[in-house]
N, C-alpha and C positions, 0 to 999 in steps of 0.2 A: 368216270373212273369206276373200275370194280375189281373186287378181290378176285387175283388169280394167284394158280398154282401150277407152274410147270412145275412136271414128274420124271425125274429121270434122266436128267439133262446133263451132257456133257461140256462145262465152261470153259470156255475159252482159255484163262489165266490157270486154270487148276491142272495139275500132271494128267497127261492120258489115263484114259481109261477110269478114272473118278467120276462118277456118274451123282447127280445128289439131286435136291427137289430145291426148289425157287418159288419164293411167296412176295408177293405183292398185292399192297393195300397205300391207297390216297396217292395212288402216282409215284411212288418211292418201293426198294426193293425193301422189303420187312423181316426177312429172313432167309437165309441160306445155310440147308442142309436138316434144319431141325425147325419147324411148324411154332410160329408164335402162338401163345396164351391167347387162347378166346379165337384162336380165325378162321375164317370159313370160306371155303372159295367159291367164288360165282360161276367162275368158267373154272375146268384145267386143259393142259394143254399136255400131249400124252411127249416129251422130248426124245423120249428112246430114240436110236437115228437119226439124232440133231443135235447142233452144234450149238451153245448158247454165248453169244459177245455183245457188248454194248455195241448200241446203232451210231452209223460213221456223222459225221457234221459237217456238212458244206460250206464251207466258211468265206464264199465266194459265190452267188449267182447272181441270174436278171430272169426273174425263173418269168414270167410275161414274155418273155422271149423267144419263148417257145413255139410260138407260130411260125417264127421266122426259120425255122430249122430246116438244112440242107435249102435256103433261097441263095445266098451270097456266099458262095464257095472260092475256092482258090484266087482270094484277090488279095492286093496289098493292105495294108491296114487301115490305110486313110483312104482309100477307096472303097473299102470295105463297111466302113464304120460311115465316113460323110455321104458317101453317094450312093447306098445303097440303104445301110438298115434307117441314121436316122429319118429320110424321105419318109420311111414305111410307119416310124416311129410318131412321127407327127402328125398322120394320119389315123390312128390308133381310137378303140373306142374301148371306154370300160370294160364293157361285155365282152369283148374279144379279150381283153388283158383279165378278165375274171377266168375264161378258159384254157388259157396260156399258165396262169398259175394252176388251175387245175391238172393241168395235162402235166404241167412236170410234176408234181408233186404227184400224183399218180406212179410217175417214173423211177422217182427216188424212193417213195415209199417202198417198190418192185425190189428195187435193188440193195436197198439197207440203210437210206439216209434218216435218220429221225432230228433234223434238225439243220435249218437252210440258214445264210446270213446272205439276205438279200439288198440289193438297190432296184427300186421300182421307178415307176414312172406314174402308177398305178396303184399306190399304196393301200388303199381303201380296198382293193379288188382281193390285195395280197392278204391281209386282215382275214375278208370275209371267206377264203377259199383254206387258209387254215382252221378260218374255224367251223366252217363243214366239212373236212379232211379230216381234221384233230391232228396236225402237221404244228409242229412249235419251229418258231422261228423269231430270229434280229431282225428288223424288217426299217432299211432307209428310204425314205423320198429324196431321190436322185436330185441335185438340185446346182442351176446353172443361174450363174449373175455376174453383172460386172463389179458393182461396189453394192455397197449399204443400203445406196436408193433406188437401186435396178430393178422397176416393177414387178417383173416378169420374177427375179431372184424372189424378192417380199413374197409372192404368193405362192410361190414352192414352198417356200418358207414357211407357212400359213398352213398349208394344203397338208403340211407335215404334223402340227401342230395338229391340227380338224381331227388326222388322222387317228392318234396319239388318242384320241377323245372319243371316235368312235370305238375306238376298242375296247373302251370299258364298260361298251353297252353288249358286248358279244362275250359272255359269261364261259364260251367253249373258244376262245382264242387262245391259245398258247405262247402270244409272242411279248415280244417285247422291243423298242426303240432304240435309235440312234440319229444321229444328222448324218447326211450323205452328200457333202460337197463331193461333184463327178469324180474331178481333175484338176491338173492346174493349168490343164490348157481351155479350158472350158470354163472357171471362175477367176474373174478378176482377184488382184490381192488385198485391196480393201472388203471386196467378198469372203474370199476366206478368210479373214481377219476377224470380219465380223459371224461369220458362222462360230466360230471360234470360242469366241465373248457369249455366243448364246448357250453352248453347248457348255461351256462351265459354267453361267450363270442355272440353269435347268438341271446340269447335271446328268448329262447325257456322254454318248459315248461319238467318238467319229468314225463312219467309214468311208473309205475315199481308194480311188484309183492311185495307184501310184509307180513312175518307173517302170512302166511298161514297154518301152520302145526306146529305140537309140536316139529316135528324133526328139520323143519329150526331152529326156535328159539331156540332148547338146543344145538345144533351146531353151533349155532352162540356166543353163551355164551361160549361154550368149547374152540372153535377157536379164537374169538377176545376180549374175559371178558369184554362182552358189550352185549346187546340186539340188535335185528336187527334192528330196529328203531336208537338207540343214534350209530350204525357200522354207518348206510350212510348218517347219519349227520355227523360224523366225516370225511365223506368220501368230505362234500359239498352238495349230492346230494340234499337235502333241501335249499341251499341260492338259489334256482330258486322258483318259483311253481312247485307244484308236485300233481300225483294226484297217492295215493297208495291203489294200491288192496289187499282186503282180511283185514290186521291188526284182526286177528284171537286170537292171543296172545298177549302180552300186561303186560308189568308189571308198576309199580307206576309210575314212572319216566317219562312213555313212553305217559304219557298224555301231559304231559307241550310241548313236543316237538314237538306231535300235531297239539298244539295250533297254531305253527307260521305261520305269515304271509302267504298265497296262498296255505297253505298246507291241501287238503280234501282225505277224506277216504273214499273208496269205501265198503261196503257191499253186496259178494253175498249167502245168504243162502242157495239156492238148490244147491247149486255147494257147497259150506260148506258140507252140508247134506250128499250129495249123498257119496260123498268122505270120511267121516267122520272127518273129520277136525274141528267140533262144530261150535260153535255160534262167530259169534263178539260181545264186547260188548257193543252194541251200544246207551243204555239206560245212559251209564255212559260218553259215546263220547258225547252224547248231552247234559249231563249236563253242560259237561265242555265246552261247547261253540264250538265243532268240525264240522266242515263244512262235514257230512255224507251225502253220497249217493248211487243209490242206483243199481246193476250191475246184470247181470244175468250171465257171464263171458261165454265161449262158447259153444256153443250144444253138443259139445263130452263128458263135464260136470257134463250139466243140462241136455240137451236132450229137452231144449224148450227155446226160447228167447222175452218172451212173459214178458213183464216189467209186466202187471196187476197180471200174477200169484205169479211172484218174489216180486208184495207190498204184495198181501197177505201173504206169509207165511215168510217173514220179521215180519210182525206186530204180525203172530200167534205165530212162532218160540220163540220173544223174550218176549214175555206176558207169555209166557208158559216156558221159562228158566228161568226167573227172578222169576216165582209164583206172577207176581204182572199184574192184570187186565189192571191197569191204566197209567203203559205204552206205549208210541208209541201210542196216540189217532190218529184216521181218520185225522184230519187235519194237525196233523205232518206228517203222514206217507207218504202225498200229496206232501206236502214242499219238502222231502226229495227226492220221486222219481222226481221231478219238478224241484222247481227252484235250492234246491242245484245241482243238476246237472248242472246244468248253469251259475252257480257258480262258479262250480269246471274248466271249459274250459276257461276260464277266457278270453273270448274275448270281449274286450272294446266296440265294433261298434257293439253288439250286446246284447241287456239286452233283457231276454228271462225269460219265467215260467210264467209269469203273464199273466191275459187278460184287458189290459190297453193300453191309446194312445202311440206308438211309440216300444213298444214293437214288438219285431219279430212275425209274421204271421206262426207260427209252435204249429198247432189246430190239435185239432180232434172232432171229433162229435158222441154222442153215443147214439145209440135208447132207449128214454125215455120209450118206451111201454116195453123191455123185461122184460120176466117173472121174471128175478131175482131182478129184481129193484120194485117190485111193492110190496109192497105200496110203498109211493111216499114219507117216512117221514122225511129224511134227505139223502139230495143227498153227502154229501160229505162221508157220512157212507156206504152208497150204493155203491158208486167209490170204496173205501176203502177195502169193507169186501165182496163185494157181487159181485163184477166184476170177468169176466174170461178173458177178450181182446175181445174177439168175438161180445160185442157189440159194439164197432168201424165202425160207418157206410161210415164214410168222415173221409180223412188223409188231411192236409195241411202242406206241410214244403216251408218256406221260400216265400209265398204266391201265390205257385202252389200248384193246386189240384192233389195231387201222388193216390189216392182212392178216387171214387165218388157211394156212393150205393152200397158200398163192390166189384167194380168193380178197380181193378190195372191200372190206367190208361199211368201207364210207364214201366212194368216191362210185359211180355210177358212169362204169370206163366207156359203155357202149353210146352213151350220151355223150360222153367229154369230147371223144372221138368225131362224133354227128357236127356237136359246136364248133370243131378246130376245121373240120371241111368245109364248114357254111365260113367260117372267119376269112380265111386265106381264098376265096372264090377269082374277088376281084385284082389279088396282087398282081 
């Protein structure tokens, strides 16, 4: 970390045309508009011609996944998922899953994510690639068993734990933990039961698939005369935080339960889309006071992990499934890829999304002059409806400069590149 000083910078949340200077010190914003006592800056960054917002939060990937991008296209889901990626998946080698997080995280950094909530397979890999990136991230070991004595479950379990340990030898990792039961077609319910019991005894948070597809959820009616939602409440999996992906499906009931305490829902449409899996319903999750946000889940997917595309077609998607305009306006849509993200990680020693004193130093900065932004009539409609990622000029996470000038100033793109061609040779 080191003191800096953007000059001149036009914020996001403040009226057009208000231009002011931005100080940061220890990973946190230090001041806005007027230079704290005693600071000195190490870098500045000259903002005139940029735009200054908090960095968006992926609150959904399988960023190792990335190798796999544009292999398994237009297929159905379970064809897609069983007979294609996991084959590839099990054949998987560290080093490949070390370049795979590299490579998206490269991506995201590109495009303005400063902050992944991932499910790995490869946790150790995801670790070590944040923390030569300086990429901060929730980071689960993906984990599949049938009950409590399921070997195979024990050493995920384990592998999770190891993990957890090695990262407190890597003094530049930025993340932090949670358990990651897959699914509920993939863990027994004595498994999740007992994932359950660990993650409150530890004190840990859950993330887990959930309601993704019509087949989970009428299989889960068949098998347990319950919804997937009110199965892994019953299970516990809710008395922790929990942060659940997809919630696709959805019946009356399954709002209230929502509602509780730490529990947020992830949204990712293109990965909805492509898969055809539909829409979430996310118009009616915010009504009822649902802590959504907002995910791009991973390249094998989407085929892009690029949060600005994933706001737009969130906001187009559901203005246009609903038939209703007024929907998900620009400044919710903000909120949602923002600070509920930040929300949903739920780490105390870090109050993040906003650009206010004391707040975490995880910016970006976007060229006021592109063509897509001009006229200049509301910038938060502009972020909103008019962005691709790509005008991303400056990354900051945790009050290092990862992108200065479109230039990766940690990640060594021409190499990452080299790795992912030698990785995917033999698929």
């Amino acid at each position: 970390m080191s003191t800096i000083e953007i000059k001149n910078i036009q914020i996001l949340q403040e009226e057009k045309g208000i231009r002011k200077d931005v100080f940061i010190e220890g990973g946190r914003i230090a001041g806005i508009g007027q230079k704290p006592e005693g600071f000195s800056a190490e870098e500045v960054i000259d903002g005139s011609h940029k735009v200054l917002m908090p960095g968006l939060v992926n609150a959904h990937t399988h960023a190792y996944m990335s190798v796999f991008r544009n292999y398994a296209d237009d297929l159905p889901f379970t064809e897609w998922l069983f007979e294609k990626i996991d084959p590839l998946e099990s054949r998987m080698t560290s080093e490949q899953a070390y370049w795979g997080n590299m490579l998206s995280i490269a991506e995201m950094i590109r495009t303005g994510t400063t902050c992944f909530v991932d499910m790995q397979m490869f946790p150790r890999m995801a670790v070590k690639a944040c923390a030569d990136s300086g990429m901060r991230a929730l980071i689960t070991r993906g984990l599949v068993g049938s009950d409590r004595h399921d070997e195979g479950g024990i050493r995920r379990l384990r592998e999770a734990f190891d993990e957890m340990e090695y990262a407190e030898s890597l003094p530049d990792a930025n993340v932090s933990f949670a358990l990651g039961p897959h699914a509920i077609y993939t863990c027994g319910e004595d498994f999740l039961r007992y994932t359950a019991e660990i993650a409150k005894e530890k004190g840990l948070m859950i993330n887990i698939h959930m309601s993704e597809t019509q087949y989970e959820y009428e299989t889960c009616l068949k098998e347990h005369g319950r919804t997937p939602l009110a199965y892994i409440e019953s299970l516990g999996i809710l008395d922790v935080p929990a942060i659940l992906a997809h919630c696709v499906y959805l019946a009356e009931e399954d709002y209230a339960i929502l509602k509780k305490p730490g529990v947020s829902v992830v949204t990712n449409p293109a990965s909805n889309m492509k898969l055809g899996n539909g829409f979430a319903p996310v118009p009616r999750m915010l009504r009822e006071g649902i802590n959504v946000c907002l995910g791009t889940d991973g390249a094998s997917s989407n085929n892009a992990l690029n949060m600005f595309r994933e706001l737009g077609l969130m906001t187009l998607a559901q203005k246009g499934a609903s038939k209703d305009s007024l929907v998900l306006k620009a400044e919710e849509t903000l909120r949602i890829a923002v600070e509920n993200g930040y929300k949903a990680i739920q780490d105390g020693d870090l109050p993040g999304g906003r650009i206010e004193e004391g707040y975490s130093a995880d910016l970006i900065l976007l060229d006021e002059e592109a063509p897509n932004f001009q006229p200049k009539h509301n910038w938060k409609a502009a972020v909103a409806y008019s962005s691709t990622g790509y005008e991303v000029t400056d990354t900051i996470i945790n009050g290092k400069i990862v992108m200065r000038d479109r230039v990766l100033t940690t990640i060594d793109e021409e190499r990452v590149n080299y790795e992912i061609a030698k990785a995917v040779e033999n698929f």
